[in-house]
C-alpha positions in Angstrom: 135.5 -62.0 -40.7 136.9 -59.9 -37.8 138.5 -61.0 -34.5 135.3 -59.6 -32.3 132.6 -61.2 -34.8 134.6 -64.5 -34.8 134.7 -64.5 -31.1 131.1 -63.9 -31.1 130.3 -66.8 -33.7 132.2 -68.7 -31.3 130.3 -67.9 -27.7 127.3 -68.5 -30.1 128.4 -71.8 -31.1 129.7 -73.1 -27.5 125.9 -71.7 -25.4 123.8 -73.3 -28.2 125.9 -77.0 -27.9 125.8 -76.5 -23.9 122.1 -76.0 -23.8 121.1 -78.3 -25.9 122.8 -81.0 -24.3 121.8 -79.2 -20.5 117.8 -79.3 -22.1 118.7 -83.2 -22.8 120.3 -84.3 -18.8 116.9 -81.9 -17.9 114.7 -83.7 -19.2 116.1 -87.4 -18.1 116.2 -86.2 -14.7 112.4 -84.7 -14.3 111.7 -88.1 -15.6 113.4 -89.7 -13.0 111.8 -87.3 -10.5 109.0 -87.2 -11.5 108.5 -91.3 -10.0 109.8 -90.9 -7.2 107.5 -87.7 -6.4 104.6 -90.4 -6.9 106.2 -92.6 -5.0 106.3 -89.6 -2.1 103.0 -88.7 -2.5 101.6 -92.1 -1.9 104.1 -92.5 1.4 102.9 -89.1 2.7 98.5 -90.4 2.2 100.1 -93.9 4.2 101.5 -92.4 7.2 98.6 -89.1 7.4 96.1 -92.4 7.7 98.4 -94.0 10.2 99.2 -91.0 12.4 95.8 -90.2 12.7 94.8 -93.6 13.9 97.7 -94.0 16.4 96.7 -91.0 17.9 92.8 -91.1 17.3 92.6 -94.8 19.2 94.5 -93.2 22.2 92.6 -89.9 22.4 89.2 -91.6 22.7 89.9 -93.2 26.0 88.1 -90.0 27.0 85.0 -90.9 26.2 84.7 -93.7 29.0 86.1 -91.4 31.8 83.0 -89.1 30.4 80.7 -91.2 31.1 81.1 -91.2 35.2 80.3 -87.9 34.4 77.1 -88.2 33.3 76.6 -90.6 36.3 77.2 -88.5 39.5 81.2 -88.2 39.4 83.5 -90.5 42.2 87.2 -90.3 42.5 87.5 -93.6 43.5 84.9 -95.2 41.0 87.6 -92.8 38.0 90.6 -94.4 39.7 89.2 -97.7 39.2 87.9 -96.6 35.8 91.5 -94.9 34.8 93.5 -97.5 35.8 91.9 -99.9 33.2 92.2 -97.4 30.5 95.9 -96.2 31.2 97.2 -99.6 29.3 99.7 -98.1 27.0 103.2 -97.1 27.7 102.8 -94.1 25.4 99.5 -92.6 28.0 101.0 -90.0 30.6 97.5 -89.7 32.2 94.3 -89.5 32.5 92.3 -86.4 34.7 89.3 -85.2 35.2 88.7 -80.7 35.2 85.2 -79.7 36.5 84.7 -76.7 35.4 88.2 -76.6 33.5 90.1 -77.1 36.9 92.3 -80.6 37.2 90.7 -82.6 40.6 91.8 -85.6 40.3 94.7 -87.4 37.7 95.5 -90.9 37.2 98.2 -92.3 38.1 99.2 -89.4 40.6 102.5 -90.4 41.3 104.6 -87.9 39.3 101.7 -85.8 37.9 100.9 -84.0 41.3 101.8 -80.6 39.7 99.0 -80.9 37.5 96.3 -80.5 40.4 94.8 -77.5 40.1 95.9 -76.5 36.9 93.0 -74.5 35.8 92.5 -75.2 31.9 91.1 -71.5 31.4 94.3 -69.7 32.2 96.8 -68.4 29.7 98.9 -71.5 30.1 100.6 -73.1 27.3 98.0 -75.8 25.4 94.8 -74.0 27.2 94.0 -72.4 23.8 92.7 -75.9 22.8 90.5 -76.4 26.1 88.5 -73.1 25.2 88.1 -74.4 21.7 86.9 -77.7 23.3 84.6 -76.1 25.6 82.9 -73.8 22.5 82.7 -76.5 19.7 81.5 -79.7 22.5 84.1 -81.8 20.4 87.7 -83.8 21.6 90.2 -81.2 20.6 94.1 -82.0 20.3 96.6 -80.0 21.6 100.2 -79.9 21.4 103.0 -81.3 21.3 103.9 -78.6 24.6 105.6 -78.6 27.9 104.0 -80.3 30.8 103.9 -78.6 34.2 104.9 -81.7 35.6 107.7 -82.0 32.9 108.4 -83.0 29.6 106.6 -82.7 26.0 103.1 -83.9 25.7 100.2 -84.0 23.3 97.0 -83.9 24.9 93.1 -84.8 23.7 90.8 -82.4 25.9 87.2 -83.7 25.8 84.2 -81.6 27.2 81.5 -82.9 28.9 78.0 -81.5 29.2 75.3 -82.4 31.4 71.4 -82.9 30.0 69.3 -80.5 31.8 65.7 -80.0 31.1 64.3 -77.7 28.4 66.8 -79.4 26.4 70.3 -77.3 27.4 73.5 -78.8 28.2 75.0 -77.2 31.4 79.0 -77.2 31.1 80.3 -79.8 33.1 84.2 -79.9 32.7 86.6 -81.5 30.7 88.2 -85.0 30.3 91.9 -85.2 29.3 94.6 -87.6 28.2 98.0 -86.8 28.4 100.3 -88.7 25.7 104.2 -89.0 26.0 105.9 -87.1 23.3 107.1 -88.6 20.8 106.3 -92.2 22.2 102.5 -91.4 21.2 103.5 -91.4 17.6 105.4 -94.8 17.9 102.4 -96.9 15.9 102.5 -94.6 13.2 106.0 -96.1 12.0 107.5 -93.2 10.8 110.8 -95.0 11.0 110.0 -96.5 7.5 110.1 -93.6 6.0 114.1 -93.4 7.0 114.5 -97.1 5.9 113.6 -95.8 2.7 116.1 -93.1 2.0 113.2 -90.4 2.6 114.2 -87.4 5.1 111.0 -86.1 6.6 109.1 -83.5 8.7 105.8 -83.3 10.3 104.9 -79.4 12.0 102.3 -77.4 12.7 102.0 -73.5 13.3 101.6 -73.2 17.5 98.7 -71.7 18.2 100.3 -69.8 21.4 102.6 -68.3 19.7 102.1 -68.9 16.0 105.5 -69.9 15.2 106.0 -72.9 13.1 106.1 -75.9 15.1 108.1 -79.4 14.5 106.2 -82.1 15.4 108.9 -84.7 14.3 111.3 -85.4 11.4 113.8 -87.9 10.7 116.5 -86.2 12.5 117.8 -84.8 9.3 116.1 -82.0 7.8 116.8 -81.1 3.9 119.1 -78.6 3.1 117.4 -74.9 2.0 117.3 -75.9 -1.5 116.4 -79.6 -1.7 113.2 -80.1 -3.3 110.4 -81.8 -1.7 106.6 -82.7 -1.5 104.0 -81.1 1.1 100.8 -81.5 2.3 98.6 -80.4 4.9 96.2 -83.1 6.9 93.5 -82.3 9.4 93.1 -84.7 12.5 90.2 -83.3 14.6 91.1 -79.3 14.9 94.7 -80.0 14.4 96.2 -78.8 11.1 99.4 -81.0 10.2 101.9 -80.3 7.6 103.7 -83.4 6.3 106.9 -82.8 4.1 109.0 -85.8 2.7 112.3 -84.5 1.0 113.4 -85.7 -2.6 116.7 -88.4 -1.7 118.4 -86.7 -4.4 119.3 -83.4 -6.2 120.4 -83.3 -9.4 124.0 -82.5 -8.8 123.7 -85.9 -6.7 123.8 -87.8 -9.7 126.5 -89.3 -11.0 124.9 -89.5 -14.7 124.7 -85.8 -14.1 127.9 -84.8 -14.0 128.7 -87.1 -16.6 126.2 -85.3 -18.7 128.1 -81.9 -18.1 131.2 -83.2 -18.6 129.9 -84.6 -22.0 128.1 -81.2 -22.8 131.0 -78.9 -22.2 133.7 -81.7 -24.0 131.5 -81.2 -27.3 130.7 -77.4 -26.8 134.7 -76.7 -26.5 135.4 -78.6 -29.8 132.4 -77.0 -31.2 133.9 -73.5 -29.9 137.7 -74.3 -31.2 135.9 -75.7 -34.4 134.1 -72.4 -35.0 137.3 -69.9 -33.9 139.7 -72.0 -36.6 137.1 -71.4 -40.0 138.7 -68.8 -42.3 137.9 -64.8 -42.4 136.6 -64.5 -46.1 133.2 -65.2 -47.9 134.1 -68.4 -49.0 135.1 -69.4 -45.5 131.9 -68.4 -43.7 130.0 -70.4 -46.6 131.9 -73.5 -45.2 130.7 -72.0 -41.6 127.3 -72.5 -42.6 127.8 -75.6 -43.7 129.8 -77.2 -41.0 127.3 -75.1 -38.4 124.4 -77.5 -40.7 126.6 -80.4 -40.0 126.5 -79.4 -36.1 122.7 -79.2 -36.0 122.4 -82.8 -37.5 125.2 -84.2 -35.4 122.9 -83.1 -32.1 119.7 -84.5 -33.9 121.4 -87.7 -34.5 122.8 -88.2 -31.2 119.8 -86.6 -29.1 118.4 -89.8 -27.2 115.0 -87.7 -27.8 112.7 -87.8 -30.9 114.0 -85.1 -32.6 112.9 -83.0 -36.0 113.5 -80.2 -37.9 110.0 -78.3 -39.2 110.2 -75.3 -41.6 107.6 -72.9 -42.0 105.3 -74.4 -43.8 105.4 -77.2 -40.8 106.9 -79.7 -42.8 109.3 -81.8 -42.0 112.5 -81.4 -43.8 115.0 -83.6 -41.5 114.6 -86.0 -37.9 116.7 -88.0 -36.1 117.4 -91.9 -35.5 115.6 -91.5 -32.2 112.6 -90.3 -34.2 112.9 -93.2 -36.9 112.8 -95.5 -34.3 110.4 -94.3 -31.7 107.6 -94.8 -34.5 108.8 -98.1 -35.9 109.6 -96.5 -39.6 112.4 -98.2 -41.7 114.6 -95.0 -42.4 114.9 -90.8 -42.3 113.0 -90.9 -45.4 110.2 -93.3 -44.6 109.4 -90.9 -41.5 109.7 -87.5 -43.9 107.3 -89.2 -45.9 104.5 -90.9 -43.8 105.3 -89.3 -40.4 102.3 -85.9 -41.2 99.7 -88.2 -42.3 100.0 -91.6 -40.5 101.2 -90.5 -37.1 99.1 -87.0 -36.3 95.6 -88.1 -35.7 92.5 -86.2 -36.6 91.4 -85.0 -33.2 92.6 -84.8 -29.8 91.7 -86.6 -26.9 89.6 -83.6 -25.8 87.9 -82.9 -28.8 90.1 -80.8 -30.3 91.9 -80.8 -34.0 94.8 -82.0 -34.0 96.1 -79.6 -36.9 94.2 -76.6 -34.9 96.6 -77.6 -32.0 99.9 -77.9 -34.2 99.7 -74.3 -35.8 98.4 -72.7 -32.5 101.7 -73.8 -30.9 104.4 -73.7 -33.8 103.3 -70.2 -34.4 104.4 -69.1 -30.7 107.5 -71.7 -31.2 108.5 -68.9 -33.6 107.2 -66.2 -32.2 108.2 -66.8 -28.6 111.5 -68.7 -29.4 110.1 -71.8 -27.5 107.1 -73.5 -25.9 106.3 -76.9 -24.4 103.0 -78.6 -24.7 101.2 -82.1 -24.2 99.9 -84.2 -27.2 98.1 -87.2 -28.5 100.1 -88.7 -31.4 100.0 -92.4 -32.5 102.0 -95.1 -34.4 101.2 -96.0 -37.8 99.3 -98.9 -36.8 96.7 -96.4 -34.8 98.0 -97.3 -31.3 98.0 -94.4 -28.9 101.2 -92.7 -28.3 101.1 -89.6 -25.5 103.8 -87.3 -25.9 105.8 -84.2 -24.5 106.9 -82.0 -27.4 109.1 -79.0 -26.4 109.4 -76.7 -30.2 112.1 -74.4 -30.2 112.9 -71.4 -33.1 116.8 -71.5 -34.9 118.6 -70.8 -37.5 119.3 -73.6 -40.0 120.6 -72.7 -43.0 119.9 -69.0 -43.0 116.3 -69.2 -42.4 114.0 -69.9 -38.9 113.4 -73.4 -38.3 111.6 -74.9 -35.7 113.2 -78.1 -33.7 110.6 -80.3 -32.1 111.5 -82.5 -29.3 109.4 -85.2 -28.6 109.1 -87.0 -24.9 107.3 -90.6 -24.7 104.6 -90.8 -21.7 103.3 -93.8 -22.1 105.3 -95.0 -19.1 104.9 -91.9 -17.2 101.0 -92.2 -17.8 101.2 -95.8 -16.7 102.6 -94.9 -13.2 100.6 -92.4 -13.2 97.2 -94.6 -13.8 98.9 -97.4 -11.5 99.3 -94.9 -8.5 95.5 -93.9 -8.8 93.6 -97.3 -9.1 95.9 -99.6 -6.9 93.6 -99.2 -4.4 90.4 -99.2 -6.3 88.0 -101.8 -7.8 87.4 -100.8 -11.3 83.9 -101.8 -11.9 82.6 -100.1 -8.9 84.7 -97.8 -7.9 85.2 -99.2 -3.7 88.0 -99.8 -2.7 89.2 -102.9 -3.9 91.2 -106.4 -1.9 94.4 -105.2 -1.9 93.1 -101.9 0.0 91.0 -104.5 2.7 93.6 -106.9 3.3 96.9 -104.1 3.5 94.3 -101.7 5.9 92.6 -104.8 8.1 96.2 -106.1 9.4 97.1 -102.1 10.7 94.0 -101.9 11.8 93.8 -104.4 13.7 97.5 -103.4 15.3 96.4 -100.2 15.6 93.6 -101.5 17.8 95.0 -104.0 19.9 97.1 -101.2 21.8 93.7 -100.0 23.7 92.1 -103.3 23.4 89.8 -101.8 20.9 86.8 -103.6 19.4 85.9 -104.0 15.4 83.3 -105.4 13.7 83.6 -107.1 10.3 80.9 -108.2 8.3 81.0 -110.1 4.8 78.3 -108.8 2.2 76.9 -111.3 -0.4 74.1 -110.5 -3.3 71.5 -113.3 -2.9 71.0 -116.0 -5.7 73.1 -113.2 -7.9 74.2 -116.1 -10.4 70.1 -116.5 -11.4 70.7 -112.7 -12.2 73.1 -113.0 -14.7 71.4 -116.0 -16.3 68.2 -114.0 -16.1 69.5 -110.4 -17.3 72.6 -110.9 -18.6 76.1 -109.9 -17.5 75.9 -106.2 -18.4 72.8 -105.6 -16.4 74.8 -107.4 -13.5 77.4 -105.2 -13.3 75.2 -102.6 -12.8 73.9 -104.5 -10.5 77.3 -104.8 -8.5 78.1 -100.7 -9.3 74.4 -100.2 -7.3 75.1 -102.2 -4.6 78.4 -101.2 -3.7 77.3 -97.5 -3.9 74.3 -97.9 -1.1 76.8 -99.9 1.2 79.6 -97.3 0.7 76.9 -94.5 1.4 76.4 -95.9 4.8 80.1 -95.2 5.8 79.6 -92.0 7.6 82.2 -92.5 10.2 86.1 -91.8 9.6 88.2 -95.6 9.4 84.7 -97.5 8.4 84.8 -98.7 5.0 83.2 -101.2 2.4 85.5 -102.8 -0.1 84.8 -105.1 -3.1 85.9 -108.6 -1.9 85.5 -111.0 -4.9 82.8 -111.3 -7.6 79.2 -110.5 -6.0 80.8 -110.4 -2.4 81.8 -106.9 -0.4 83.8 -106.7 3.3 82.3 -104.0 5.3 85.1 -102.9 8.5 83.6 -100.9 11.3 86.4 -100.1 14.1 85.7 -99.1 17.2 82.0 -101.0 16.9 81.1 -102.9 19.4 78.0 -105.4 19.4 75.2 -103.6 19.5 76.3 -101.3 16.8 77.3 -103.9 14.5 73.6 -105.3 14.4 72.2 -101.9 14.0 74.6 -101.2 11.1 74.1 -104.5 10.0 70.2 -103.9 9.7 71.1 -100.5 8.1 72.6 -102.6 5.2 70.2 -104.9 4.1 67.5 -102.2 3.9 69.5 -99.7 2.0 69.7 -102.3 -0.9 66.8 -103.2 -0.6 65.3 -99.8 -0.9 67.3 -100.1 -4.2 64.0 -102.3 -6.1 66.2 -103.4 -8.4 64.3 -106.3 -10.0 64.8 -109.7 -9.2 62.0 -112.3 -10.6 64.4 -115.5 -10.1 65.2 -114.6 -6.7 63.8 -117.3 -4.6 63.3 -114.4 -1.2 62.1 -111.5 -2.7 61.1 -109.9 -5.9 64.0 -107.4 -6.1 68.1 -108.1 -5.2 68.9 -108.3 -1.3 72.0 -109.2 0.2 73.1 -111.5 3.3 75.4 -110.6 5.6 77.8 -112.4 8.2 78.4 -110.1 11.2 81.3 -110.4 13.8 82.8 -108.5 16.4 85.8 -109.0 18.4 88.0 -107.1 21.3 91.2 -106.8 19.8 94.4 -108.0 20.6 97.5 -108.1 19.0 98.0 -112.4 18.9 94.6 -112.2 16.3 95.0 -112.6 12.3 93.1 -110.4 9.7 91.4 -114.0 8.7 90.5 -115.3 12.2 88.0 -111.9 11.8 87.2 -113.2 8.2 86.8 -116.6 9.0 84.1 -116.1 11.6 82.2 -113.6 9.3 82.0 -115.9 6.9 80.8 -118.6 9.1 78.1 -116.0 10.0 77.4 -115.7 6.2 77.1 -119.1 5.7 74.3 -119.5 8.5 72.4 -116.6 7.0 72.4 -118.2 3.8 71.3 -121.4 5.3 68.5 -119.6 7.0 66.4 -118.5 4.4 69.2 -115.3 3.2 67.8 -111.7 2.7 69.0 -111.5 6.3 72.2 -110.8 8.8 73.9 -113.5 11.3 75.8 -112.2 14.2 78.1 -114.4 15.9 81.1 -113.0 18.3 84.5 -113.4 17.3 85.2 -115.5 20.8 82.4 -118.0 19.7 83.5 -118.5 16.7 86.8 -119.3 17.2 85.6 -122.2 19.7 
């Protein structure tokens, strides 16, 4: 063998060690990222819900400086109006544009520049007044500079005036002004950074159309730290959210640990290879020491590992193999592995030997592929894998090594991060959802003194209708119900979870009395127009529900189960009362 081929077995010898062992630390550390992007993705859905509500419960402080409006406008009757409303330290202020041009603003003091401002011009955040004005919804703007100073974001509400013939005549707008970032205070974004999570919220500006920051954690990621991104809609505004990764790879100690390992083993394997002798004899012992190598990585892969000739039998695995299916030895596995592990189909219907050839044969045509599978252990248990095939050369002829990933804890996270939320049966949102949401709501609330409504669902004399139909017929039951109360949620933040057994929580913020009773009556007749059969029911021939109804201005001192309490007192006296009916009782009362 000459210098130049030696030197070439050897460079050979040394990239095929380094890989491997670089494919291994790869495949550890998607693992590990792979969590913590689930983990991400759920914080991102947490704080788009919470954002929206901090600024949602500000913005609509609008609506009542609308309505003197509607009722022959007076500056001193919106002073006296404004000055109730302006209750949080986050709301700049409040001002009133007829016809799009600022008249009056509340509190004055300090926001004198802003009279006059006509909302039409070409100033920055007018783009959103228009938009207001032409779509007769509350628009967001910003975050901008004030006239009067400073970064705001601003809700710009349109009013319009009932004429006859049916037509609205443009009346002006109504606007709050929001301190920048104070307004976004409620959404804690601060736990993001107690978590190790660097962060970003922006927007593209619509008077420029540059890209915007909204707010991050102070310390953006670097230009090639990975991270997770997604874009929310609150009203017209279109958010992007972006949480960076805490780690790269290189920020792993394991990592480097890994390299260090994978070039210690590719060196020997490189001076191993450059001492073997020139002649026939001594590239026969080549071959066989270069077996030796391949085995040596199969046995001390940490991945299930195998070696597949063309015929796509197995001719050699690893320890990790042995033991990932529970077989007593190498042989065992050779042996049984094909027929006991490799069921007949796929989870999607298709053959599991259909699926084997379709890949191997671009393993060797290809040089490598990865793919998802369905295997199972030799008991018939499940077993989702990863298997990564790759083409060599193992003693003179192609081979194909097959790398096999376990799931089944990937899958469960996976599964977990889905339904944690969600009742199983019905599909609602489940307790944990109600009681993590009800305590934010209710902070969220308590900042405007807001009102909510709570109401506590039960399916009359539902016990009788297991006894009577039997427990499968009741659960379908309990999926029918809890789909007609869900499809009366039309409004965003009202939602119906599954409470306990035949019992359902139904939150309605921002409801005052009156609307809770109507919503209320709404309930009962949506089941009801169900006629699902009841003959033991001892109100009605079909399943109906009672309901407890209560409604409270919120402040920060109340409990999610003061709210609960007094619905369920509500529920009680409907139940007393014949059922098949709602109770209403306000939260004051009932706490007397």
């Amino acid at each position: 063998m000459n210098g130049k081929k030696l030197f070439k077995s050897t460079i050979i010898s040394f990239l095929i060690s380094f890989l491997f062992c670089a494919f291994v630390g790869f495949t550890i550390f998607e693992s590990k990222m792979h969590a913590e992007k689930l983990v991400m993705e759920n914080l991102i859905t947490e704080k788009t819900r919470r954002v929206s509500e901090t600024l949602l419960g500000l913005l609509y402080k609008t609506q009542a400086v609308s309505v003197l409006a509607l009722r022959n406008y007076e500056p001193e009757e919106f002073k006296r109006v404004a000055a109730m409303i302006v209750d949080d330290p986050a709301i700049s202020n409040i001002l009133v544009a007829p016809d799009g041009v600022v008249t009056d603003v509340y509190p004055l003091e300090g926001n004198e520049a802003v009279i006059g401002l006509d909302f039409f011009s070409d100033e920055a955040g007018n783009r959103e007044a228009v938009l207001a004005k032409e779509t007769g919804q509350l628009v967001i703007g910003g975050p901008f500079s004030a006239v009067q100073g400073g970064q705001v974001i601003v809700g710009r509400l349109p009013v319009f005036i009932s004429e006859p013939g049916g037509n609205g005549r443009f009346w002006g707008l109504v606007s709050v002004t929001l301190k920048y970032p104070q307004a976004l205070d409620g959404a804690r974004l601060d736990e993001l950074d107690s978590q190790g999570f660097n962060y970003e919220i922006w927007r593209i500006n619509p008077d420029d159309g540059q890209k915007q920051i909204v707010v991050n954690s102070g310390v953006a990621g670097g230009k090639n730290t990975r991270y997770i991104e997604k874009q929310y809609v609150i009203k017209n505004a279109e958010w992007n959210y972006r949480v960076y990764f805490k780690h790269s790879w290189y920020e792993y100690q394991e990592a480097w640990l890994l390299l260090l390992g994978a070039l210690c083993i590719s060196v020997l394997i490189a001076v191993t290879t450059q001492k073997k002798s020139r002649t026939m004899f001594e590239q026969a012992v080549m071959l066989a020491e270069a077996e030796d190598r391949v085995r040596l990585m199969l046995d001390t892969s940490p991945l299930c590992c195998q070696i597949i000739a063309e015929n796509f039998n197995t001719i050699d695995c690893n320890e990790a193999a042995v033991k990932l299916y529970g077989y007593a030895n190498k042989q065992e596995y050779i042996q049984k592995w094909a027929k006991e592990c490799m069921p007949e189909y796929q989870p999607n219907g298709q053959l599991t030997r259909d699926l084997v050839w379709e890949y191997g044969l671009k393993a060797i045509k290809d040089g490598s592929n990865t793919f998802e599978s369905m295997h199972q252990m030799p008991d018939g248990t499940p077993l989702p894998v990863e298997v990564t095939l790759v083409r060599v050369n193992y003693m003179g002829n192609d081979v194909v090594i097959s790398y096999t990933r376990d799931l089944r804890d990937i899958k469960k996270l996976e599964v977990k991060a889905e339904k944690i939320y969600y009742d199983a049966l019905t599909g609602i949102y489940n307790r944990r959802y109600f009681d993590e949401n009800l305590e934010q709501i209710i902070k969220s609330l308590s900042r405007p003194a807001g009102t909510l409504s709570l109401m506590m669902v039960d399916i009359d004399f539902f016990k009788k209708y297991n006894d009577t139909y039997g427990h499968s017929a009741g659960d379908n039951c309990l999926i029918n119900t809890a789909t007609a109360l869900s499809g009366m949620m039309a409004r965003e933040g009202d939602f119906v979870a599954r409470y306990g057994g035949e019992e359902f929580v139904v939150v309605l913020p921002h409801t005052d009395e009156n609307g809770a009773r109507l919503f209320a009556e709404k309930l009962l007749e949506s089941v009801r127009k169900l006629g699902i059969p009841h003959e033991t029911s001892e109100v009605a021939h079909f399943v109906t529900i009672s309901i407890g109804a209560t409604t409270g201005s919120v402040r920060h001192t109340q409990k999610a189960v003061d709210y609960i309490k007094s619905a369920d007192k509500a529920l009680y006296l409907s139940k007393q009362n014949g059922r098949n009916r709602y109770t209403y009782i306000s939260f004051d009362d009932a706490k007397m």
